[in-house]
C-alpha positions as CSV (number, residue, x, y, z in Angstrom):
1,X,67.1,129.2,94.4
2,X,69.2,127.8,96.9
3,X,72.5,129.7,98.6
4,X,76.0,128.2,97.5
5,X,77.0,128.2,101.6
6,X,74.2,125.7,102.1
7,X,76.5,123.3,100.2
8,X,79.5,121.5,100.2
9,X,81.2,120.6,96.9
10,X,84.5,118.4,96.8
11,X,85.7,117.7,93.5
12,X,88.0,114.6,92.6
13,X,89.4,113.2,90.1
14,X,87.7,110.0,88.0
15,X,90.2,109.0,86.1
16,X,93.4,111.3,84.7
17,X,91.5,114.3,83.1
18,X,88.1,113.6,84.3
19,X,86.9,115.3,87.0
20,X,82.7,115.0,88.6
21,X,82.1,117.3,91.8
22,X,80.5,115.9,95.1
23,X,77.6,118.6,96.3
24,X,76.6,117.7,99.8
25,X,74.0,120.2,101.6
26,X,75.8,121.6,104.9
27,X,72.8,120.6,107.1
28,X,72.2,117.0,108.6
29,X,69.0,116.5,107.3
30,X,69.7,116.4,104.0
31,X,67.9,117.4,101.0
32,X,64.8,116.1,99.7
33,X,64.2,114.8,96.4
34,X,60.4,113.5,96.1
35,X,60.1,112.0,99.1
36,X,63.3,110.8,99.4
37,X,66.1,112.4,101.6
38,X,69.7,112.5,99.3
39,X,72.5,112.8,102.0
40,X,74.8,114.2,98.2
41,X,74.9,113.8,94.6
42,X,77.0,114.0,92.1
43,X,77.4,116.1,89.0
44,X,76.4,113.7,85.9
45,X,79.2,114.6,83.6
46,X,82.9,114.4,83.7
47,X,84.8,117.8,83.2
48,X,88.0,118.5,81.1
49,X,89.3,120.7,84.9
50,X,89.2,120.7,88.4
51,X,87.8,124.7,88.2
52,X,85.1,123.1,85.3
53,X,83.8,120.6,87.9
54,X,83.1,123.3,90.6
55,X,81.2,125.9,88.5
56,X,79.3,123.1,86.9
57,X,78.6,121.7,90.7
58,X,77.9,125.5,91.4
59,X,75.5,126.0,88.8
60,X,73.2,122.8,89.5
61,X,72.9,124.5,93.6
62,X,72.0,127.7,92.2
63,X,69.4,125.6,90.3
64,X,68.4,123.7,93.6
């Protein structure tokens, strides 16, 4: 389980009234995804809210 401060997440806005979240880890390095070192992501839905982005960006770290 990995520790929300490890993380930056921006949110921004798609188009008007959809809204993705950007989840970047805080350290250089980056994170590692089977073999392959992800510098951020992106959460794979759009959300209704600015505040539904976050928590869903939120809940795929804690899943990390």
């Amino acid at each position: 389980m990995a520790n929300l401060s490890q993380y930056s997440i921006v949110t921004y806005e798609r188009s008007r009234g959809h809204w993705r979240a950007a989840i970047t880890p805080v350290r250089l390095s980056g994170l590692n995804i089977r073999g392959q070192t992800v510098n951020s992501f992106v959460t794979p839905d759009d959300f209704v809210s600015e505040s539904d982005a976050k928590f869903a960006a939120e809940k795929i770290i804690i899943k990390i």
